[in-house]
VMD Tcl script that draws the C-alpha trace (Angstrom):
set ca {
  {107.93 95.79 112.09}
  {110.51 92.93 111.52}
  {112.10 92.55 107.92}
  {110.73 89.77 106.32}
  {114.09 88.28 105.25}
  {115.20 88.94 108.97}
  {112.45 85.98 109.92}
  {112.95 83.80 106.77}
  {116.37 83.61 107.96}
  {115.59 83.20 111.77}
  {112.88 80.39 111.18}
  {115.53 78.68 108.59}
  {118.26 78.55 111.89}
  {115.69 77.27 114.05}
  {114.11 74.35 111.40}
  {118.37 73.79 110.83}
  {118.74 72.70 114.33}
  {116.90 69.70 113.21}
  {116.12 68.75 109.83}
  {117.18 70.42 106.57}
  {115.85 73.22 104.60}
  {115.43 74.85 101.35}
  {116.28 78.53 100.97}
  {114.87 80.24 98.10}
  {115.83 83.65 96.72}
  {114.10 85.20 93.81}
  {116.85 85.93 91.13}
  {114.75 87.84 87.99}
  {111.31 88.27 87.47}
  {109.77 88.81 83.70}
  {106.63 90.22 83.02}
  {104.29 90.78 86.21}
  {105.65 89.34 89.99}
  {104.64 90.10 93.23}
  {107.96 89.61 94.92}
  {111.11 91.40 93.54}
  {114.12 90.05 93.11}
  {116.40 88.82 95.85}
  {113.31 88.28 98.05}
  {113.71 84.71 99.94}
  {111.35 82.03 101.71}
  {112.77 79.19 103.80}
  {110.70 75.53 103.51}
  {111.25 71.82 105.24}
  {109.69 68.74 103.70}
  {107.23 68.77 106.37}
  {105.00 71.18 104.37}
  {106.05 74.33 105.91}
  {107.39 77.57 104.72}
  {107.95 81.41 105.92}
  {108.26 83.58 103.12}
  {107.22 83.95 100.15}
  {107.93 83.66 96.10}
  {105.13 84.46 94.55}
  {102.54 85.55 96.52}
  {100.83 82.10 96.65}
  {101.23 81.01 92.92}
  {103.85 78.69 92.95}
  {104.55 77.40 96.88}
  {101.93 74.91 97.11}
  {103.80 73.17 93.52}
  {107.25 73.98 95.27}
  {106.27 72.04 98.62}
  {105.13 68.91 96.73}
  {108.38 68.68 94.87}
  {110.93 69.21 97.67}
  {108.37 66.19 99.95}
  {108.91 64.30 96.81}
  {112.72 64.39 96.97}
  {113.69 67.15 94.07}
  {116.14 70.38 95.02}
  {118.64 67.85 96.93}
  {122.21 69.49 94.85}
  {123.83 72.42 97.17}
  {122.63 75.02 94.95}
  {120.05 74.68 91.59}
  {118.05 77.58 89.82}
  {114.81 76.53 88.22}
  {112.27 78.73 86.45}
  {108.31 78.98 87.24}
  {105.84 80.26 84.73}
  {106.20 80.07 81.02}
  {109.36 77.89 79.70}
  {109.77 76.81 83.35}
  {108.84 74.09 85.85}
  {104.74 73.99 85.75}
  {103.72 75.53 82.13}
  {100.01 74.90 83.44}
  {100.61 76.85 86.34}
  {100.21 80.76 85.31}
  {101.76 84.04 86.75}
  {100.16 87.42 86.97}
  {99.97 88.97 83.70}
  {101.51 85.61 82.32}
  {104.87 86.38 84.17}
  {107.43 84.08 85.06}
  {110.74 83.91 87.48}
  {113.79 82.05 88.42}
  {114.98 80.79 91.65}
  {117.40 80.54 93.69}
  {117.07 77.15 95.76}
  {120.02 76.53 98.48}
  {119.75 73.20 100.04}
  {120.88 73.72 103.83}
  {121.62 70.28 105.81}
  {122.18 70.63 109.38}
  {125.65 71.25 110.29}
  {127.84 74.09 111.34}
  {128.95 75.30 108.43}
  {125.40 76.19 107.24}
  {124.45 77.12 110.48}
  {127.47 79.57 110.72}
  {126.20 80.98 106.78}
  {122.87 82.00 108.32}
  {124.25 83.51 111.34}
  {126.31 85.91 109.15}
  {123.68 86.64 106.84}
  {121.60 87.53 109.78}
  {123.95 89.93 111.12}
  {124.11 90.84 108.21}
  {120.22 92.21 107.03}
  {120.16 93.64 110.64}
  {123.08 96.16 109.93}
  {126.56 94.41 111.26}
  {128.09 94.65 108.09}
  {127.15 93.81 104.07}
  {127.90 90.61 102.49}
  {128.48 89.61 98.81}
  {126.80 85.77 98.41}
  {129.06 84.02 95.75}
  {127.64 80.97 94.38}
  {129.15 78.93 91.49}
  {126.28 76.29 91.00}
  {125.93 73.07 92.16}
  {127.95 73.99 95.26}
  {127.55 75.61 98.25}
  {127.63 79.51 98.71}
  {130.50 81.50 99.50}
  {130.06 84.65 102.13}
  {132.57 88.08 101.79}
  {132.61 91.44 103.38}
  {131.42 93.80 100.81}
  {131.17 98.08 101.00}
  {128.30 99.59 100.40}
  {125.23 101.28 102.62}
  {122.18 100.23 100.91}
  {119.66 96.96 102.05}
  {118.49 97.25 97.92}
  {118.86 94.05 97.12}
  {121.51 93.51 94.36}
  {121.14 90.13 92.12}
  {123.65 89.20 89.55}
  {124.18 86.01 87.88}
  {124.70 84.27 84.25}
  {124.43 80.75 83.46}
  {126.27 79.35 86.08}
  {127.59 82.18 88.97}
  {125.76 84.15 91.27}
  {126.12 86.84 93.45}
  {124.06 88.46 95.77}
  {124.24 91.47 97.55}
  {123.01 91.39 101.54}
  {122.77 94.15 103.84}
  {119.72 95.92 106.59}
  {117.26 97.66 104.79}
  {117.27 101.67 104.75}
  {116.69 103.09 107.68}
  {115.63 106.73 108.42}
  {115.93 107.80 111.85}
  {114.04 111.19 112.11}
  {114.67 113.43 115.54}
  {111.77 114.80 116.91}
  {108.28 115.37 116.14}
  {106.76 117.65 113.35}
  {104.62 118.15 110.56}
  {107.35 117.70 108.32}
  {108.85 114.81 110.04}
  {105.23 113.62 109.47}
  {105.62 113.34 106.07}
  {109.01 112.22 105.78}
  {107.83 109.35 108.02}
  {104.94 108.40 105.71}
  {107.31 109.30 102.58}
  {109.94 107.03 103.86}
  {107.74 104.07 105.17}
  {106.45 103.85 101.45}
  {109.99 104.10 99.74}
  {111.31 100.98 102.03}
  {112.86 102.45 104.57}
  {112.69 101.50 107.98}
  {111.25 104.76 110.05}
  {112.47 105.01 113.26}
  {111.23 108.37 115.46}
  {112.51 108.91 118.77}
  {110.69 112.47 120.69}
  {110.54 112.38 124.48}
  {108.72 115.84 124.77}
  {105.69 114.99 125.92}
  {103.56 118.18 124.33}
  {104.89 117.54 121.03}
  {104.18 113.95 121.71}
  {100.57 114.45 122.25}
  {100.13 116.55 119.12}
  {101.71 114.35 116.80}
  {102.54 110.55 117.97}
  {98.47 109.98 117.45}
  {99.21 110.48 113.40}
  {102.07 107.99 113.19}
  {101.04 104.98 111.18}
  {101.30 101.67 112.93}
  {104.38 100.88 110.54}
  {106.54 103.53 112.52}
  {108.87 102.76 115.74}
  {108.54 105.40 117.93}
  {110.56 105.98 120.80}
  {109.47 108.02 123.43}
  {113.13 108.94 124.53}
  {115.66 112.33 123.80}
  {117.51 111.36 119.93}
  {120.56 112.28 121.23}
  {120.65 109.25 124.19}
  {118.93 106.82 121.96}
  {121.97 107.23 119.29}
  {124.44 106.98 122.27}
  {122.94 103.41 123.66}
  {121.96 102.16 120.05}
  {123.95 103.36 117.34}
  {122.99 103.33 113.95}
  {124.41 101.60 110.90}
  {125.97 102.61 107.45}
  {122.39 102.13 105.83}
  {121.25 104.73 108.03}
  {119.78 108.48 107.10}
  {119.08 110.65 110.16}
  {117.29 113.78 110.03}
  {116.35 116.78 113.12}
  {113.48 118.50 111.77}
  {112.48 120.51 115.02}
  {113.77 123.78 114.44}
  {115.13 123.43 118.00}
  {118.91 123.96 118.34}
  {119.08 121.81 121.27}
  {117.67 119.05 120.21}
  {118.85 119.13 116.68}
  {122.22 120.21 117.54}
  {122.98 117.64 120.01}
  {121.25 114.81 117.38}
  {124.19 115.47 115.29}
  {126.96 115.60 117.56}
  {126.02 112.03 118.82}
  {125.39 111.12 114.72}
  {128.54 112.56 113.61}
  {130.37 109.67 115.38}
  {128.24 106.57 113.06}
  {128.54 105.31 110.32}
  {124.99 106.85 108.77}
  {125.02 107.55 105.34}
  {123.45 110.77 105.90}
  {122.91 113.70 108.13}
  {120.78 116.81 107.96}
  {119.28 119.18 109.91}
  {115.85 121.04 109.27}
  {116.45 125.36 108.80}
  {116.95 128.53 106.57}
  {120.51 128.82 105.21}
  {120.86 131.85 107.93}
  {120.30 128.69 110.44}
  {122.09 126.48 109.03}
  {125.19 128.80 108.91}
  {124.76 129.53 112.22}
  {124.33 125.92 113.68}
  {128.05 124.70 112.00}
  {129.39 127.58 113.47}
  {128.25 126.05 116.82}
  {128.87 122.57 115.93}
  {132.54 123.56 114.98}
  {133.09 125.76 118.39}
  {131.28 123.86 120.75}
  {131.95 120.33 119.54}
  {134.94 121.06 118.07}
  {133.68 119.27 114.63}
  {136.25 119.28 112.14}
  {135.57 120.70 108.15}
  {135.27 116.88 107.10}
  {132.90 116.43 109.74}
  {130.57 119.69 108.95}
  {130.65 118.55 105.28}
  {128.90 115.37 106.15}
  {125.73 117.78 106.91}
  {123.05 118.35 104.87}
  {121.91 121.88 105.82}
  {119.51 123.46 104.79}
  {118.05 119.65 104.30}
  {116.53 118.45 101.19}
  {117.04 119.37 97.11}
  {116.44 122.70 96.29}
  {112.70 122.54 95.71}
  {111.66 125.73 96.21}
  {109.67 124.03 98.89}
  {106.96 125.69 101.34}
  {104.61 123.14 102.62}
  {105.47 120.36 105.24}
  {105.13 117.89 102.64}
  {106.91 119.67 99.85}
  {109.75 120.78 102.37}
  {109.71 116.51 103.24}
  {109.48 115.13 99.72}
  {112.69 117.51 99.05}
  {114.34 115.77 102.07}
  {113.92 112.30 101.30}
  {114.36 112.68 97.28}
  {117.37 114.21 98.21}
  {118.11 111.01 100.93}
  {117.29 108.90 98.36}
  {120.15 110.22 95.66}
  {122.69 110.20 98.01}
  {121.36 106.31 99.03}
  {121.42 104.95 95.48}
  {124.58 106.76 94.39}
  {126.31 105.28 97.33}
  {125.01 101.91 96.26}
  {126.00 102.53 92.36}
  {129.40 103.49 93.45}
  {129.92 100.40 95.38}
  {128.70 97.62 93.44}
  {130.23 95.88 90.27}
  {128.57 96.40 87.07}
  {126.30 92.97 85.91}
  {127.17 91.71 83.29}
  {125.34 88.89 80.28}
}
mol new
graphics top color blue
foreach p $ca { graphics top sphere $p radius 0.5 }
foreach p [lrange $ca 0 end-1] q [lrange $ca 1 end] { graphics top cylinder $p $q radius 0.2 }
display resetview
């Protein structure tokens, strides 16, 4: 399933081609809103949109206004729901939130601003969106491993933070890996699964949900032609030492956030000691494993043992992010 910022932004390059757009980004929500902050939608004057603010609330108000001529400054923030806009029109729970609202004419520059936001939400790098309003945005490199969107902004600057969304790339099949799919799916994360055995296959592919990529093809080789990137956790939960092992001698080489492989802490001693003979890992490598996987849960079921696994995927995610974004401020 694509990212729905990955299409807003592919539908605003191909309406920029001809004819200007408007790209919205939710900045701060109060009370109840469906969409959470730096969640976009791209519109033309012709009436049409991809993406969404508000769940339906406010577009059909925001459409009339940018056919009328309003939003035509490089960069404005207005407010919808109570004290903004439309008083008369009303929010969940009597909610309200401001926007973002870029206006994009067609030339190269703005062209060239999408493209690198693009590559951006699909895992190239992160960006840091500076924007001192009226004028146009600003695009920088910026660390970091998470896709959580990061909004910060006072009365006049804004920044945004723009990188893929989490991804959790789980080797092989089981009923753990079951429930760290389904765990995962429902935290954000993108879930890819790549098994190519074709027993294990039958058993368990029929319970993946339809949200879940699955790859019928060894983890090991689909690492090697695909790579993964920095917002990446992957995990071998097969208990099988080729598999696993050779998942983590491909992984070791990417920039994924997090590694870990499935096992007692007999196994787990025993598979570094192979990792560092065989593959000739160094200690820096073997300390980027997680194993045994997972917090310390005292966990026996497969979906105890997987809610330790991605709680503990999860800490390491948002401390990452914590550590590598600036502090907001007002």
């Amino acid at each position: 399933m694509q990212h729905l910022d990955i299409t807003v932004i592919h539908q605003a390059l191909d309406w920029l081609q001809h004819r200007p757009v408007w790209l919205c980004t939710v900045l701060n929500t109060y009370g109840s809103a469906p969409r959470s902050p730096g969640s976009m939608m791209v519109a033309d004057a012709r009436h049409h949109f991809c993406g969404s603010l508000s769940g339906g609330c406010i577009e059909e108000d925001f459409l009339q206004r940018i056919a009328g001529g309003e939003f035509q400054a490089a960069s404005q923030v207005v407010r919808y729901g109570e004290g903004g806009l439309t008083p008369d029109i009303t929010l969940p729970c009597g909610g309200s939130l401001d926007i973002l609202i870029e206006y994009l004419t067609p030339d190269d520059t703005n062209r060239g601003a999408l493209q690198q936001i693009s590559a951006a939400l699909t895992g190239h790098y992160a960006l840091e969106k500076s924007i001192i309003l009226p004028y146009a945005c600003q695009l920088n490199p910026s660390p970091g491993i998470s896709g959580r969107h990061q909004v910060m902004y006072d009365e006049c600057t804004i920044r945004l933070y723009l990188a893929a969304p989490p991804q959790l790339l789980i080797a092989g099949l089981s009923s753990v890996a079951l429930y760290c799919a389904e765990f995962a799916s429902a935290l954000g994360f993108h879930v890819v699964v790549c098994e190519n055995r074709s027993d294990v296959l039958d058993s368990f592919a029929p319970q993946l949900k339809p949200d879940i990529t699955l790859h019928r093809q060894f983890p090991a080789k689909y690492i090697e032609q695909n790579g993964c990137h920095a917002a990446t956790a992957v995990v071998a939960l097969t208990h099988d030492p080729r598999m696993d092992d050779l998942t983590l001698m491909e992984a070791i080489g990417t920039p994924a956030f997090y590694l870990g492989a499935m096992g007692s802490q007999r196994n787990s001693t025993r598979r570094l000691q192979r990792l560092q003979t065989i593959a000739g890992f160094t200690p820096a490598q073997l300390a980027r494993i997680h194993a045994p996987i997972g917090l310390a849960l005292g966990s026996k079921t497969p979906a105890e043992i997987a809610l330790a696994v991605m709680a503990d995927i999860v800490r390491y995610k948002n401390h990452s992010l914590a550590s590598s974004l600036p502090v907001k401020k007002g």
